[in-house]
C-alpha positions, 0 to 999 in steps of 0.5 A: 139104861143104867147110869154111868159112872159120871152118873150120865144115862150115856155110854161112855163111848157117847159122853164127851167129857171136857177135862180142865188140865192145869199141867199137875197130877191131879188133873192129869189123873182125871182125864186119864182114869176117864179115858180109860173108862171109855169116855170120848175125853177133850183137854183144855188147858187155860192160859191165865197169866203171861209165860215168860212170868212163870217160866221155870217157876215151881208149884204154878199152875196154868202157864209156861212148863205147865201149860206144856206138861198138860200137852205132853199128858194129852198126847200120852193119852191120845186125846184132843188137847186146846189151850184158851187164852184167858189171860185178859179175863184172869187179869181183870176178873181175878187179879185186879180184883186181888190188888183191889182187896188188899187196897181195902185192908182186905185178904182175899182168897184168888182160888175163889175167885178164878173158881167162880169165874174163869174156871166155872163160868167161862170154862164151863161155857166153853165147854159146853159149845165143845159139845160136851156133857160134862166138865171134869177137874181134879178138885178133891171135892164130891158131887153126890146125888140128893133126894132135891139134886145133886149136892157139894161135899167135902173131899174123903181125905180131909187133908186135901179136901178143896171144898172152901175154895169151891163154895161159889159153885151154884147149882146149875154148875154143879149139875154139870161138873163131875170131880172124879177124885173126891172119894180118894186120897191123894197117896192114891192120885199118885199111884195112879199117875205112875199106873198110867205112865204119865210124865207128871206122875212126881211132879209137886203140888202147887203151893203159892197162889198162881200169879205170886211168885215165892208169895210175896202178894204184897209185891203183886199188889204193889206192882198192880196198885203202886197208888195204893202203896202209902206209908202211915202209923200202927196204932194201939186200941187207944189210937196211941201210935207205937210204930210206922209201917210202909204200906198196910198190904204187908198187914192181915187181921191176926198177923203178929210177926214183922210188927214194927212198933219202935214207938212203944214204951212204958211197961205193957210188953204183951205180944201185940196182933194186927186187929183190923186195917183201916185203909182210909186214913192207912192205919194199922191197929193192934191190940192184945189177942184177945181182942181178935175175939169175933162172936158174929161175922157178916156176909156179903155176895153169898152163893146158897146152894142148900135147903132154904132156911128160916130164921137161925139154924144150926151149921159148921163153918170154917173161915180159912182153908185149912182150919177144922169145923166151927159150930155156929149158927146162921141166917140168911138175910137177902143177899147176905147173912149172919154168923154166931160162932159157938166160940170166939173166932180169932184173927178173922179177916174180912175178904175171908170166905167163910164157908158154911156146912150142914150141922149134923156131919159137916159134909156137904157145902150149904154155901157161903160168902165173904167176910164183911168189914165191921164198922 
């Protein structure tokens, strides 16, 4: 039998599909295009954080007017709709893990988190128990089938390609999530969402972080970590100290705005960056931007989802969202790994993810980890 097109040898009238609907349009789109393909299509939305939080909140996702437009979506497309109260695991999993990383002088990526936990691990459990052969999202990210099993590739429009924040997926979750969207644009998404009539089809993206209201983290942080709120000295290089700060978690390596350096005298009136956080003696150190310069990171908690890999080999990296494709160079170490740059990286931050894709095209995801502090 032919395979479909979730790349099952099912019909679609046998394969259950359960679509993981935040309330936007992205997801909305995903359970439409596949209920109209004849999939028997489940709806589950996630409640990550307390509604009244976000209530009347713009650009969230997984709570309060969100949680409602995923329903009112469900029952436009006739199909089952379950909300799961994952508010205590989000909590621990993904916020305090959050609030914990700035203590440290860390900038964690959230997304990255809630991806590998509550969304890939126990949703995808979940769905599993549901009876369901597949987990769909909106992430605009492609599975495509290798020669070794399926592999992770950027999205086909590279202004929304997601794939940094999904990194962590392994490979038995890959082998069992689908991403009906990564070979469109979003103008497309769009469209469709007017096609199929549905009530989200003009709603905005999200834009903050789910759980931080108009991004201001450093509030999130203080709330959840008031112990870890303490005042200390901005210092130069040389340890000279040239301002005061309240707490280093308004600070991230690379930051050159809202530096208070009331201290400073004498005639160096170069622009000054954040060049690390030391958290252990609540110190902020700056320097010239050219001592952001990192030829080599190190990596911790990496997920490997390529080829094995000996000794140094050519890839592409990107150390944040948003950024192109650096050449570099990487070995794997155990657990861990190194990481040459071709070219000096500015303003990388530990806690970053630094994401690692084949050489040759810089499609497919190899895998990753996070940034660790130099000593």
């Amino acid at each position: 039998m032919a395979r479909n097109s979730l790349d099952l040898d099912k019909a679609p009238a046998d394969t259950r599909v359960v679509v993981a609907m935040s309330g936007g349009v992205d997801s909305s789109v995903t359970a439409a295009l596949l209920k109209e393909q004849g999939y028997d299509v489940v709806g589950v939305t996630l409640q990550l954080y307390d509604h009244g939080v976000a209530v009347g909140k713009k650009g969230a996702c997984c709570a309060g007017q969100d949680i409602q437009d995923a329903r009112q979506v469900a029952e436009r497309l006739g199909i089952p709709h379950y909300v799961l109260d994952y508010e205590s695991r989000f909590r621990s999993e993904v916020m305090d893990s959050f609030a914990d990383a700035y203590a440290r002088g860390e900038t964690p990526v959230p997304c990255i988190a809630c991806n590998r936990t509550v969304k890939f691990r126990d949703l995808l459990r979940t769905a599993r128990d549901l009876g369901a052969e597949a987990l769909a999202t909106g992430h605009y990210v492609q599975r495509v089938r290798g020669e070794a099993g399926p592999e992770l590739h950027r999205g086909a429009d590279p202004a929304r390609d997601q794939s940094y924040f999904l990194f962590g997926t392994t490979q038995e979750q890959l082998d069992y999530l689908r991403f009906p969207l990564g070979h469109l644009p979003k103008s497309e998404t769009r469209a469709l969402a007017e096609h199929f009539d549905l009530p989200v089809a003009e709603k905005p993206d999200s834009q903050d972080i789910c759980f931080v209201p108009g991004g201001d983290y450093a509030a999130v942080v203080q709330k959840l970590r008031p112990e870890a709120v303490e005042p200390g000295e901005i210092v130069d290089l040389q340890g000279r100290v040239v301002g005061r700060h309240d707490d280093i978690v308004h600070f991230t390596v690379g930051q050159r705005r809202g530096l208070a350096l009331g201290e400073r005298d004498g005639t160096d009136n170069d622009r000054l960056y954040v060049v690390r956080l030391d958290p252990e003696a609540r110190r902020v150190v700056v320097g010239p931007r050219s001592a952001l310069g990192r030829t080599d990171i190190a990596l911790y908690d990496l997920n490997w989802i390529g080829p094995a890999l000996e000794g140094r080999v050519p890839v592409q990296v990107r150390v944040r969202s948003s950024q192109a494709l650096r050449p570099a160079e990487i070995e794997l170490l155990g657990e861990g790994a190194t990481v040459r740059f071709t070219e000096p990286e500015i303003g990388v931050s530990p806690g970053q993810a630094c994401v690692v894709y084949d050489a040759a095209t810089g499609s497919r995801v190899l895998g990753g980890g996070f940034i660790r502090r130099s000593s």
